[in-house]
N, C-alpha and C positions, 0 to 999 in steps of 0.2 A: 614681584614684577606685575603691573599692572597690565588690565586686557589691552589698553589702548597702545602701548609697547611692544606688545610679543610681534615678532617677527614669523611670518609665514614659512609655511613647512619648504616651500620653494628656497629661501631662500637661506633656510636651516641646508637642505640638500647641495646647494649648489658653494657653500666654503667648503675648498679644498683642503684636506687634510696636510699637516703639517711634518713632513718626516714621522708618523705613525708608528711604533712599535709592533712587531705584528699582533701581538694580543688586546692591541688598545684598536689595529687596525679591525681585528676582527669585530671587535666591541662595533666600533664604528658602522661598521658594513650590517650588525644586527640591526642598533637602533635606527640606522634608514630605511630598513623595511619597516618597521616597527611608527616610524615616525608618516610612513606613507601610508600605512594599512589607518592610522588614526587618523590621516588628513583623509583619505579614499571614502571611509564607509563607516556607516550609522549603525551599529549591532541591533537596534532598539526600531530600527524601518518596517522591518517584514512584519507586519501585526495582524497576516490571516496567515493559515494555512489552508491544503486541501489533502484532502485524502488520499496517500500514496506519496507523499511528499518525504524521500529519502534521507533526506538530511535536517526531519524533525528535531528541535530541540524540548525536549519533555521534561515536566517534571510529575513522577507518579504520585505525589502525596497532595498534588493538588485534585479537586474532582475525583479523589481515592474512591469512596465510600459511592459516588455511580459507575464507575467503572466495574469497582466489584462486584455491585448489583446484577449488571448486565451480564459479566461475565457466570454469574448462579445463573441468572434468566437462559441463557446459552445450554448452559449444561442442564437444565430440569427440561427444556423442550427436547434435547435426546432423550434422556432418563424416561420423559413419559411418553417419548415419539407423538409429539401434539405442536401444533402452532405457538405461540406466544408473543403478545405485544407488549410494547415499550413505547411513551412517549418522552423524548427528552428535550428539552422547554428550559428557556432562561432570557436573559435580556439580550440584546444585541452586543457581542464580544464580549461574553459571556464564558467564551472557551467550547460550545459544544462540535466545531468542527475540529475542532481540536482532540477532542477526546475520543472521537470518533477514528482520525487518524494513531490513535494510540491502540483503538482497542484493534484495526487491522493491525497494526505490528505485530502486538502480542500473539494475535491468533495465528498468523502467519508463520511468526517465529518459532511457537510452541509445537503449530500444529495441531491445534484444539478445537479446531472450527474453521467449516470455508466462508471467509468474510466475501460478502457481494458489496460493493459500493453502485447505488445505481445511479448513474451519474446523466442517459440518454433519456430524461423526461421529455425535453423539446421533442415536437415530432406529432403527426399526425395519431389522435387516438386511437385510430384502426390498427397501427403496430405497434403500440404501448407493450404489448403481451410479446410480441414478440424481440423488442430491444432489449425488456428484462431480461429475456434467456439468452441472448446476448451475452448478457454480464455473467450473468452465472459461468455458462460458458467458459469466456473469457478466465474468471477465475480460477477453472478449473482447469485450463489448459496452458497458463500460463509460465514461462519457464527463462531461467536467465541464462541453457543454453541451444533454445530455439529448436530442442528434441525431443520431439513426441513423447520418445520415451520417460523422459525426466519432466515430465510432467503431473501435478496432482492425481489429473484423472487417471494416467496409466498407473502409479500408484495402489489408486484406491482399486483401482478392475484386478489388478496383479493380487492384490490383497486378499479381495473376495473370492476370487477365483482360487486361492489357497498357495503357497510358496513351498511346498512342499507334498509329494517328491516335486525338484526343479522339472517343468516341461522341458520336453528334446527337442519338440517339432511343433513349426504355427498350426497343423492339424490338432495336436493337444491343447493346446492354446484356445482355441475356439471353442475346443469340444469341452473344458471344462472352468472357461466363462460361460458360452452359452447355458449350462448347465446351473450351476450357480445362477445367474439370472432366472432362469423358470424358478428353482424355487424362491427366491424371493417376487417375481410374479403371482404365485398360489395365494401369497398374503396378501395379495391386493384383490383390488375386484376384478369380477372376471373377464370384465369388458377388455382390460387391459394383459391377460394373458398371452397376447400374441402382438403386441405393439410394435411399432416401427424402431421404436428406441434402444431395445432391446438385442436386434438386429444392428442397430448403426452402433451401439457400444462392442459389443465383440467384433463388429469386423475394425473400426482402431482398434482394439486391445492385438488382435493378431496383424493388421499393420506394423504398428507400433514393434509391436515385439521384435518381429523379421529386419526391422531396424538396426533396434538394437543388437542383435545377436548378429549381424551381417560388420556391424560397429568393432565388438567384442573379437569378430573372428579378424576384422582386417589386423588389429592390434595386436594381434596373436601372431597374424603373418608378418605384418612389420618388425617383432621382435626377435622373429625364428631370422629373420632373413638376416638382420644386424648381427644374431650368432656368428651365422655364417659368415656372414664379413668380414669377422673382426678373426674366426678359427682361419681363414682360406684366404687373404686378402689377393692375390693374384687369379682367383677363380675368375671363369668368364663373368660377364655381370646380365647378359642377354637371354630371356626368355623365350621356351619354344613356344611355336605359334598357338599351341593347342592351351598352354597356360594362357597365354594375352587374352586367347579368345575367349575364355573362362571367367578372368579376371572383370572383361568390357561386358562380360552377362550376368556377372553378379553385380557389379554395377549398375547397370540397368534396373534391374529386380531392386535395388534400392531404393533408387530411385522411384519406382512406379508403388513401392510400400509407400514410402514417405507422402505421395501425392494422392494416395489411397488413402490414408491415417488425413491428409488436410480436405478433403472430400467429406469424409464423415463428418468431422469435425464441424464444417459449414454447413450440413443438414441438420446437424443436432441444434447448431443456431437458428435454424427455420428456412435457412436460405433456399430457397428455389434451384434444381439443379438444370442445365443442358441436357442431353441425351446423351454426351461423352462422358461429361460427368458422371449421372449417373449410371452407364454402361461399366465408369472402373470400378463401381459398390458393387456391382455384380445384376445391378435391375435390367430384364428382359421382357420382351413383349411387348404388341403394340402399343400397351398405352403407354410405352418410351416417345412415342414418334416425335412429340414436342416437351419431355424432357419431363423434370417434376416441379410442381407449381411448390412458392414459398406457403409454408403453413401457416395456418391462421389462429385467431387467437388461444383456441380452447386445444389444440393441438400443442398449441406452447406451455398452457398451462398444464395440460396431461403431462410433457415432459419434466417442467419443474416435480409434480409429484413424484414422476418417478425415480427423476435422480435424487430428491430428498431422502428417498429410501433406500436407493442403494451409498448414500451416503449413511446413512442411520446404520446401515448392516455392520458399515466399517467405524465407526463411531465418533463421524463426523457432523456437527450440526450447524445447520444453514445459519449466518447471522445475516439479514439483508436490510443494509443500512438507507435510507430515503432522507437529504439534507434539502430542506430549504423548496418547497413546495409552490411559497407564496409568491414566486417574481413570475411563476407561469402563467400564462391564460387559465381564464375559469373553465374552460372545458378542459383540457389540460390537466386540472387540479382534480376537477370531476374523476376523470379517465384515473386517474394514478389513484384516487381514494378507491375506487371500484376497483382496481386491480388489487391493491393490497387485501380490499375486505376479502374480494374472492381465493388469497392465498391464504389468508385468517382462518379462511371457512373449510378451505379442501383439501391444501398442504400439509403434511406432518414434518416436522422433527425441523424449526427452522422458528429462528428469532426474526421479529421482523423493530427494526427500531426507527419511530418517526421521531427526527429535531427539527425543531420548531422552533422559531423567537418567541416569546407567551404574546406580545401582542400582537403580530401573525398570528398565531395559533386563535388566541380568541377570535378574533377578524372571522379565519375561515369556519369556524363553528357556526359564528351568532349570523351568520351568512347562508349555511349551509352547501358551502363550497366542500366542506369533507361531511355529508350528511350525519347525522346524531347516530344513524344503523351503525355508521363505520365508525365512527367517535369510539361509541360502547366496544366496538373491539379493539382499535389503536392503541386507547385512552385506558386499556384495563389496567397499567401499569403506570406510574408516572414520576418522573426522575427531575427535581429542578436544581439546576445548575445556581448557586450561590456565589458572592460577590465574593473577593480576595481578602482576606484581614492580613496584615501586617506581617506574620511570620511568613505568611503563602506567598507574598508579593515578593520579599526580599529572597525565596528560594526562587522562582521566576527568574527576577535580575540576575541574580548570582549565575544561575546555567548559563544565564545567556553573554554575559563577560567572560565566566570561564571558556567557555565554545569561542568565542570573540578572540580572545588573548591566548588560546592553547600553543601557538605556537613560536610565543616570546615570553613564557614563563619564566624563565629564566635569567630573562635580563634582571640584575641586580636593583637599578631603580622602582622595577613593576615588582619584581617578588616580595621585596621589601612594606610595600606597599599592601598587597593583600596580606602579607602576617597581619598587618595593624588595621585594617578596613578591607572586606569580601566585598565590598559594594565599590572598591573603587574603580573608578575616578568619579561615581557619582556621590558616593559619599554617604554611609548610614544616618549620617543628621538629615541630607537632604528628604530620604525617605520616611523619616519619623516625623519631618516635614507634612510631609505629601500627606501618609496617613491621620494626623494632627487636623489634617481639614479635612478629612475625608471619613469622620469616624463610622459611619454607614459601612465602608467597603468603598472595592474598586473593581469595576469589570478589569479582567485582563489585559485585552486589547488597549480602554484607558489608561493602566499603569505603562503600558509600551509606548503609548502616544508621549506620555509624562514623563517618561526616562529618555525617547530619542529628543526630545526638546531639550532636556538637560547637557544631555550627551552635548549639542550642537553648543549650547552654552560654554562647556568645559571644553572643549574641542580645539582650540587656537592655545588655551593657556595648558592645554596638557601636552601638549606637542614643543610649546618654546619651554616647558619643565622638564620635560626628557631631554630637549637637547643639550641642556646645560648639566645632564648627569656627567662625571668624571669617569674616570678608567673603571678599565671591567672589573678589576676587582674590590670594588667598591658600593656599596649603595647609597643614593640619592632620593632620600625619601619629599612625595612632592605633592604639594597640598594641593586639593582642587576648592575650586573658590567657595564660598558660604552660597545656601543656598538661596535662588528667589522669590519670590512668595508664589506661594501653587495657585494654579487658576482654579 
């Protein structure tokens, strides 16, 4: 069937089925999702990602061999509690926002490291220092069910703070975070033994807790009561007043934990608090009258060191990833090169990893937009991202069809079809094609431009070739057309 003949998926859709068997009907009722998911959408479109992007589709044996690297760099900055840079460098769609979003998953997922993406460069230089604590932050607090408690940082304080024997009371709680905290303060200099920080993480850790335990207890009462219910079903169902009023103060008290635990929370980010605010951290005295002023830069950077260290204690090391520096303003670029060096220089136990396009990167060198001082630390390490050869490119495709097709595998026509070509409907000739003129390599992103162009190609004649597949229990194996010459 030639392309000038095939008839549109429209109008594949709109012939009514003929007195249908129900197995042929069902058949039917697949391939019109199936016939619409390939008129609808381009698997081969999306050709960036960003980091935190859910529904990545990866392959790990592309960019293997930097990944792993990073992943040693990670672990030797705990191991020797020191800074470490990375620069990672390569052509434009080249994959490094991509790999970057792989190595947050893995850490994530593992656990092995709190990955920072700093994503708030735009912005005035004077709070450069403190949008990055921001992020850290951020990271650290971040949770998918919006509970303090289940959060990293509570975690990591619960940790340190030791889990054993379990606390009874938010008084033990405090008393041996606080505790814990001094001595990892000793190890540090002593300007910082009595820091602010110190203070705002135990009082969340004992927010937080009261939390939780007030969480723990209501589920306790929830399940007692359903005993009762299900032993007594005729009992009265009415509580005496002295319970309600019990019930509506422990309530409360939850409530004022929780907004105490988000209080902190925003001071640790730098935020400036009111007098109400900071009157629920427990601050007294007149110099409340007008509240506490947001911190400034070197306050932010004091707290980065010292949550590196109490992350270090629990053996977790900072990766703080910097994507794409060059579309900023040159003060901008100034500002964020001077913050990194300053973490380079003062920070311990924290990967810092700058990606760059190599010719941005040369750019901001031979410019002195990232000066040579901060070069020699950025640049201590250097990771370049290489082009695609031919097995790489066809593992690429293949994820991204099988993610594409997962959910009509099935249909007899398309199964049939990948037993004898993983690449279809674009077709392995076509890509030894592609490669054929490309013997250099293929950025990523190019190969995606070059398969969703294909796609559109094969796109009308793959759709009137499934429609003419027969009954379900059958396969209709269906050629997609030869390919045409690669640009």
């Amino acid at each position: 069937m030639s392309h000038a003949t095939v008839p549109m998926l429209t109008d594949t859709l709109s012939e009514p089925p003929v007195s249908p068997a129900p197995a042929d009907a069902d058949h039917r009722a697949r391939l019109h999702e199936l016939l619409r998911h390939i008129h609808d959408r381009n698997p081969f479109e999306r050709q960036q990602v960003a980091v935190g992007d859910s529904d990545l589709i990866d392959v790990t044996t592309i960019h293997a061999a930097a990944f792993d690297r990073i992943c040693t760099l990670a672990r030797l900055a705990h191991e020797d509690n020191r800074a470490i840079a990375v620069t990672l460098f390569g052509e434009v769609g080249a994959g490094k926002s991509h790999l970057l979003a792989r190595l947050q998953r893995h850490f994530t997922h593992h656990g092995s490291a709190v990955f920072v993406q700093f994503n708030e460069k735009q912005g005035p230089p004077s709070t450069l220092a403190q949008r990055l604590l921001r992020s850290l932050i951020g990271s650290l607090t971040w949770s998918k069910t919006n509970a303090w408690h289940d959060t990293p940082l509570y975690r990591y304080l619960e940790t340190l703070m030791g889990s054993e024997p379990e606390a009874k009371s938010a008084d033990e709680v405090e008393i041996r975070c606080a505790t814990a905290l001094a001595r990892l303060a000793r190890r540090m200099q002593p300007s910082f033994a009595r820091h602010a920080v110190y203070r705002l993480l135990t009082l969340f850790l004992r927010a937080a807790w009261c939390v939780k335990a007030a969480h723990t207890h209501d589920a306790a009462r929830d399940a007692s009561t359903d005993q009762t219910h299900d032993a007594a079903p005729d009992a009265p169902t009415g509580q005496p007043h002295d319970a309600s009023r019990t019930q509506i103060d422990a309530q409360t008290k939850q409530t004022l934990d929780a907004l105490r635990a988000e209080i902190a929370v925003r001071r640790l980010e730098g935020d400036g608090l009111d007098r109400d605010s900071a009157s629920v951290l427990g601050y007294r005295g007149p110099e409340l009258v007008s509240g506490l002023p947001a911190i400034d830069a070197e306050m932010a950077l004091q707290t980065w060191m010292i949550l590196a260290q109490v992350l270090h204690a629990v053996g977790q090391p900072i990766v703080l990833a910097v994507d794409q520096v060059h579309n900023l303003e040159r003060p901008q670029i100034l500002a964020v090169a001077r913050l990194l060096h300053e973490i380079k220089d003062r920070v311990r136990n924290v990967l810092i990893v700058l990606s760059e396009a190599q010719n941005e990167l040369t750019s901001l060198i031979q410019t002195q937009a990232i000066p040579w001082a901060t070069w020699e630390r950025l640049g201590e390490n250097k990771l370049e991202l290489m082009r695609l050869q031919h097995s790489e490119g066809r593992q690429l495709l293949e994820a991204q069809l099988e993610a594409f097709f997962r959910d009509f595998e099935t249909i007899p026509a398309l199964a049939e079809q990948w037993r004898e070509d993983t690449l279809y409907p674009l077709g392995r000739e076509w890509l030894r094609h592609v490669f054929d003129g490309h013997p250099e390599g293929l950025r990523p992103r190019r190969l995606l431009q070059l398969a969703a162009d294909r796609w559109r190609q094969v796109q009308a004649h793959l759709v009137a070739a499934l429609r003419s597949a027969p009954a379900a229990d059958s396969s209709h194996p269906v050629q997609p057309p030869p390919p045409n010459p690669t640009p």
